[in-house]
N, C-alpha and C positions, 0 to 999 in steps of 0.2 A: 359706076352708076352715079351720076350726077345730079343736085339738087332739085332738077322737078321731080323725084318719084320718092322724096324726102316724106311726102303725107302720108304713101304706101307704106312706107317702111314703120312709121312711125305707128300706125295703124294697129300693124303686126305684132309690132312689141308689147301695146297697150294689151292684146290679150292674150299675151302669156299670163300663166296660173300665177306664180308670183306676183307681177302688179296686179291681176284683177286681185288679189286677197289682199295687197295694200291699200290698192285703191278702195275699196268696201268698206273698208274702216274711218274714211275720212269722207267728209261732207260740205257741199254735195257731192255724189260718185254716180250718178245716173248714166254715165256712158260705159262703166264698166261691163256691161254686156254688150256693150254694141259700141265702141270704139271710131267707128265707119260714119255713126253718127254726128262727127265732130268735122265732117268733109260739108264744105257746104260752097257757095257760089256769092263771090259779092260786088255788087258794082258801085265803083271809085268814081265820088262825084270829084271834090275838092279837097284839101291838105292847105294848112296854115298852121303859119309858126311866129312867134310873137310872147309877150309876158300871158299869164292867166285872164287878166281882166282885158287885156287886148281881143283875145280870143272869145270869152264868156258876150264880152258887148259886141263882137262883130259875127261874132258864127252861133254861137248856143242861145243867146237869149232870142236873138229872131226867130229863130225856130222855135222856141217853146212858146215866143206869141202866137205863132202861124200854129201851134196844137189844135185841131178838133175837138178831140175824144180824151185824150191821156198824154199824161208827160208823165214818164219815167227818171228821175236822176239820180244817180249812184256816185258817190264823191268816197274818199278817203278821209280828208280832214276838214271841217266844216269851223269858220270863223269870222268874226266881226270884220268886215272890208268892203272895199268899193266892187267886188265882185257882188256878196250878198248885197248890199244897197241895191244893185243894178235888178239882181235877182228879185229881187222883196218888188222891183216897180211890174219888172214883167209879170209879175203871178199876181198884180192887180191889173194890169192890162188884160191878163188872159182870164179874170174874174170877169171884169167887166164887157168884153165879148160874148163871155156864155151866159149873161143875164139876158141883154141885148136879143140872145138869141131864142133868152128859155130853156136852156140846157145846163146840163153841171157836167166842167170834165173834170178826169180824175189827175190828182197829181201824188204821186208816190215819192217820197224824198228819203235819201237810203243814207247815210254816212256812219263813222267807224269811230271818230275819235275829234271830241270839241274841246274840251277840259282835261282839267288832270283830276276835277272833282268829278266829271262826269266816267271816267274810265275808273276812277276807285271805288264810285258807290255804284253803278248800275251791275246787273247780273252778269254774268260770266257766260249764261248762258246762249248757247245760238239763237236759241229765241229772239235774244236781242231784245229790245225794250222801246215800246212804243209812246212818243211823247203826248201828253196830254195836250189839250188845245191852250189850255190858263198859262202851260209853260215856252211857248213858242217865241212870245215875245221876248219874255224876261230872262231866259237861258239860252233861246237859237236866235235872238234877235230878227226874226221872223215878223211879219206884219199883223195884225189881231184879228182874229177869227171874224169880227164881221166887216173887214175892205174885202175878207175873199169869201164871198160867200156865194158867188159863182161856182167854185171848187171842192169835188171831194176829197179833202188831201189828209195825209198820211204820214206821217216821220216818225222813222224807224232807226236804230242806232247797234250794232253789231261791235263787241268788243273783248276781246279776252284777254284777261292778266297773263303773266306781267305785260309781253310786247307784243301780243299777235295782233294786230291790225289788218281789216279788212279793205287793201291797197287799191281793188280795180275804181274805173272812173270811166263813164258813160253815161247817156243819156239818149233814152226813146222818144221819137214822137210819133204818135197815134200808130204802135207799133206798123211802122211802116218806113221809119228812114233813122238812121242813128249817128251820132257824133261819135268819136271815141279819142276824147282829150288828155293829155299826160299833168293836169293841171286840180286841183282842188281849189274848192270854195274856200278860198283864202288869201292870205295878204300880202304871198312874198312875188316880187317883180321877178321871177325866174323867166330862164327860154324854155319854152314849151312847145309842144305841138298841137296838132286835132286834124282827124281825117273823118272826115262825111262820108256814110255810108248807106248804101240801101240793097236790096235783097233779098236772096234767102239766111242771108250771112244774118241779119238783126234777129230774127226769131232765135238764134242759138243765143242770142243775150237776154231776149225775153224769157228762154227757158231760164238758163241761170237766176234769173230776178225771182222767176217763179218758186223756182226750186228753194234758193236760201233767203228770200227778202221779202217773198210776199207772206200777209199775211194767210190766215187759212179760211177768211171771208173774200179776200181776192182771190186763193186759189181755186176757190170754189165758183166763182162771180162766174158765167157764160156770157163775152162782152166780140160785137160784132165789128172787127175791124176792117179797113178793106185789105183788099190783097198789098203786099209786101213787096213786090214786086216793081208798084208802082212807083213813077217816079216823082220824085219829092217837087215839093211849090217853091218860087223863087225864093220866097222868104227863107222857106229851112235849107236852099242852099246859096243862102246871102253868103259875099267873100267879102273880105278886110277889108279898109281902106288901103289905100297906100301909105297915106301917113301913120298909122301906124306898125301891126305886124304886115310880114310879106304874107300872103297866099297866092294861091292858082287850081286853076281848076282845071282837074285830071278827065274827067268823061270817059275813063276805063271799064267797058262792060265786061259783066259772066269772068271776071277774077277766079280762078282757084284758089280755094281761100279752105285753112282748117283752123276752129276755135280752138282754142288752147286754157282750158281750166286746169287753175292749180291750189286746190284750196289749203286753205291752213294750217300750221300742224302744232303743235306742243313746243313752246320755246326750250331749249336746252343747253344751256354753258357751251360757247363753242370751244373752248379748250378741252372737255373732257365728253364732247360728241363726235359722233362720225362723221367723217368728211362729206361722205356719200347722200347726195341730196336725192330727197322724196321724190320718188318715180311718178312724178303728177305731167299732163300732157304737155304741158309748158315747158317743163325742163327735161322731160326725154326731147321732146322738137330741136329743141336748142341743141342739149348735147348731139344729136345726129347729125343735125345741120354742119356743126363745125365737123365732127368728124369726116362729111363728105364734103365739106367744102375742098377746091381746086383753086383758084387764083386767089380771091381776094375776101376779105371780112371785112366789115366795117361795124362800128358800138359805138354809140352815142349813150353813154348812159352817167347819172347821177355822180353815182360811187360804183368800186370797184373792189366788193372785199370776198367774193365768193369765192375758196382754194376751187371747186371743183370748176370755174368758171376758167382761173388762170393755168391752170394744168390743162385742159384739153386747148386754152393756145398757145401756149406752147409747145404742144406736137403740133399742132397747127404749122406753127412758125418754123419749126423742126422740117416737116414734110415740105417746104417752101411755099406755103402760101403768106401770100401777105396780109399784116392783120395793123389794122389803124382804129384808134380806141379814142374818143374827143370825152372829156369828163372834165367833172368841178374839182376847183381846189379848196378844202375846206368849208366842204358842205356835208353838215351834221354830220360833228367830228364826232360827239357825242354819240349817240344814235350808232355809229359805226363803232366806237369800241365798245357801245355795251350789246350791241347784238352780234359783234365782228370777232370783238378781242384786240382788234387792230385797224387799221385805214387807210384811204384809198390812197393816200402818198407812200405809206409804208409798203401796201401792195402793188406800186407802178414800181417801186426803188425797187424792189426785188425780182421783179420779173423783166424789168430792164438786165440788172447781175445775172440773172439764169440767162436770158438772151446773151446775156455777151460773152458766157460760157459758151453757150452754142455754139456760138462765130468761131470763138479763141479754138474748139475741138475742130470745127470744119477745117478752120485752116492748116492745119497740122497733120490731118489724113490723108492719107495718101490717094492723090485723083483718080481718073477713071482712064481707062485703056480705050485708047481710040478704035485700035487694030479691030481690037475687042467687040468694039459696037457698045463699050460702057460710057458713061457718061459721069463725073463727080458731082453728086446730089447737091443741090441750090438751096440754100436757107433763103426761106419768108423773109419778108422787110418787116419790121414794128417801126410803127410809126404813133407815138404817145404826145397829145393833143389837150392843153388844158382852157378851157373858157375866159375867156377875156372880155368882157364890154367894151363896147366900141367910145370912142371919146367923143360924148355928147357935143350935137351940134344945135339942137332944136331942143331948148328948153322946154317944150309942150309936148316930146313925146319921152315916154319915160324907155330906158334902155334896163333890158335884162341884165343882171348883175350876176349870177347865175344859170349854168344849164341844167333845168328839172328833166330832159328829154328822154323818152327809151324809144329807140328805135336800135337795128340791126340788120345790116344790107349783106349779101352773101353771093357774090361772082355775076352779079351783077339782076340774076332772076328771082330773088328773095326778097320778102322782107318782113318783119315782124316786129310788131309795136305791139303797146295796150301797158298795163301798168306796172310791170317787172321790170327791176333795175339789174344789174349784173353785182348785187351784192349779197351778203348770208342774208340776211334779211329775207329778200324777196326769194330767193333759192331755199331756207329750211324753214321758216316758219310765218310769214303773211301770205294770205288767200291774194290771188293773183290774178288776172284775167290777161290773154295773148291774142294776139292774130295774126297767123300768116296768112301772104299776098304771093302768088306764085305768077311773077310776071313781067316779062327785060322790059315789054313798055313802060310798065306802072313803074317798074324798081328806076329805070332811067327817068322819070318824070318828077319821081321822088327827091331824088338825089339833086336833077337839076333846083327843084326847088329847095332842097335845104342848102344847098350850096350858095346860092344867093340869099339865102338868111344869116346861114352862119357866116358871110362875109366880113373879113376884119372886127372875128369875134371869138377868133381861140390862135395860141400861141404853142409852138412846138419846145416839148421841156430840153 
């Protein structure tokens, strides 16, 4: 059975009695009676790829000028940069349209982690803690409550000692069309991504919002949006310049697409926990997807420190499919041994040795019987990819120095992005948001575009 009925299977699992009773305990858990709820349909305007502020000024901020009603943003890490600058102008722009007009939209601003002071004195609590208007300026660097007074806005911050950070990153407008960027309001020039979306696929992010971010005057609010359905204004699917990052625009309708919620768990010493990562939608999807993967995989990701992540490819690789992995060297080394124990050099070095085990055993076994109709089993190719920046030619555009990217391509019909990296981290303990794309056009459209981004910008170890 091959990867399109990967949602079915996956489906299945989620309600088993064992995960439904895991999943119950973590929050939010709203699909655990109805799992089927996480199927949804979404149509692929455009994809771009570029640093964060590349992205933020050519694809997000247009779109939250071109807002009506509400901007929704959901970031991971929130800081003083020419993203926020950019940000602070548009949400006087989108102030002063809804004076203009008489109206007040709403803007909800969601992030996990600003400070080291802000994560050791705010609550612990999901609640999460909502900032006051007197502090926006002088602690979120935020513009002063009367440039926006077009706007009813909202900042809210989610954070639990010691590591759990709430990773996903997205952004609604007038719930009706959605970004979904691998990029945070902040300052480091990484390769990033973002894929424009619209559909029934955005309501499954509007619930998530609802579920863990809104508050309980928003969740109570009764607010008339139009259908979701519709297709977005030119504005909210503006694409990049050329000078800076690449994009293209996909125009892939009615996607089979399933949301992938993975919420947070309890941080716990990786040397004296279990390997075995929390049965959340995101990583049973994953784990199935390799499991039924046939030819080829492909990862783009961060870092690389999750054991249960390099052991299923390794059968992988085992069973002969091919599996090609592009990541950073030396990105947050930190961060990786203290939620890893270890990192993504030390775990490429060893699962290269385990591969060449593999090889050194195949060749040594005795082949297959022709007569027979046997055939000697094929090992997978690994092919291990580290980021490289390209050697600047135009001083006015700034080049990625790092890969921030998650995405994952799977025999060529898959594909699944959103803010999971393939490290413990993102696998046992930060909230996580996915989406799979079930689709050879989309996945081929994909790919051609990132391949012309990551052109002459990673090197084979």
């Amino acid at each position: 059975m091959g990867p399109p009925n990967i949602s079915e299977e996956v489906t299945q699992r989620l309600s088993r009695p064992k995960i439904i009773q895991a999943t119950k305990v973590t929050y939010p858990n709203y699909w655990a009676k109805d799992p089927v709820a996480l199927l949804c349909v979404a149509k692929v305007d455009n994809i771009a790829f570029g640093t964060g502020h590349q992205i933020y000024r050519s694809a997000i901020l247009p779109a939250i000028e071109a807002a009506e009603t509400e901007v929704i943003l959901v970031t991971c890490f929130w800081a003083r940069s020419e993203i926020l600058d950019d940000l602070n102008d548009s949400l006087r722009k989108l102030s002063a349209k809804a004076r203009r007009k008489g109206t007040s939209i709403r803007v909800r601003l969601c992030f996990s982690s600003c400070s080291l002071w802000q994560k050791l004195s705010q609550s612990s609590s999901l609640k999460g803690h909502v900032w006051s208007q007197a502090q926006w300026r002088s602690y979120l660097g935020l513009p002063d409550v009367d440039e926006l007074q077009g706007l009813d806005v909202e900042i809210k911050s989610v954070f639990q000692l010691p590591f759990s950070v709430m990773h996903p990153k997205f952004v609604i407008i007038d719930r009706e069309h959605m970004l979904l960027p691998s990029c945070n309001v902040s300052w480091e020039n990484w390769f990033e991504g973002c894929i424009g979306l619209h559909g029934s696929v955005v309501q499954q992010f509007v619930r998530v919002w609802q579920c863990f971010w809104a508050s309980d005057g928003d969740k109570q609010a009764v607010t008339t949006f139009s259908n979701s359905s519709t297709t977005p204004t030119p504005a909210a699917r503006a694409t990049v310049s050329a000078r800076g990052p690449y994009s293209r625009n996909l125009d892939v309708q009615a996607v089979p697409a399933m949301f992938l919620p993975s919420p947070h768990h309890r941080f716990d010493l990786p040397w004296i926990s279990s390997n075995r990562a929390p049965p959340t939608p995101l990583n049973i999807y994953l784990l199935t997807l390799f499991a039924r993967a046939e030819r080829e995989i492909y990862i783009q990701t961060p870092n690389l420190t999750s054991e249960v992540v390099l052991s299923k490819l390794l059968e992988c690789l085992e069973r002969g499919v091919d599996v090609t992995i592009v990541t950073s060297r030396k990105l947050m080394r930190l961060e990786q041994i203290v939620t890893a124990g270890t990192t993504t050099g030390r775990c490429v070095r060893r699962l290269i040795r385990q591969y060449e085990e593999i090889r050194q055993r195949d060749k040594t076994a005795p082949g297959g019987d022709l007569e027979l109709g046997l055939v000697a089993h094929k090992i997978g190719r690994l092919i291990i990819r580290f980021y490289e920046p390209r050697v600047a030619t135009d001083p006015d555009v700034v080049e990625p120095v790092q890969s921030h990217l998650k995405l994952t391509l799977v025999d060529g019909k898959i594909a699944v992005l959103g803010s999971g990296n393939m490290d413990r981290a993102s696998w046992h303990t930060s909230q996580e948001l996915g989406l799979a794309l079930t689709s050879e056009s989309l996945v081929e459209k994909i790919w051609q575009a990132l391949s012309t981004a990551m052109e002459g910008r990673s090197t084979t170890r």
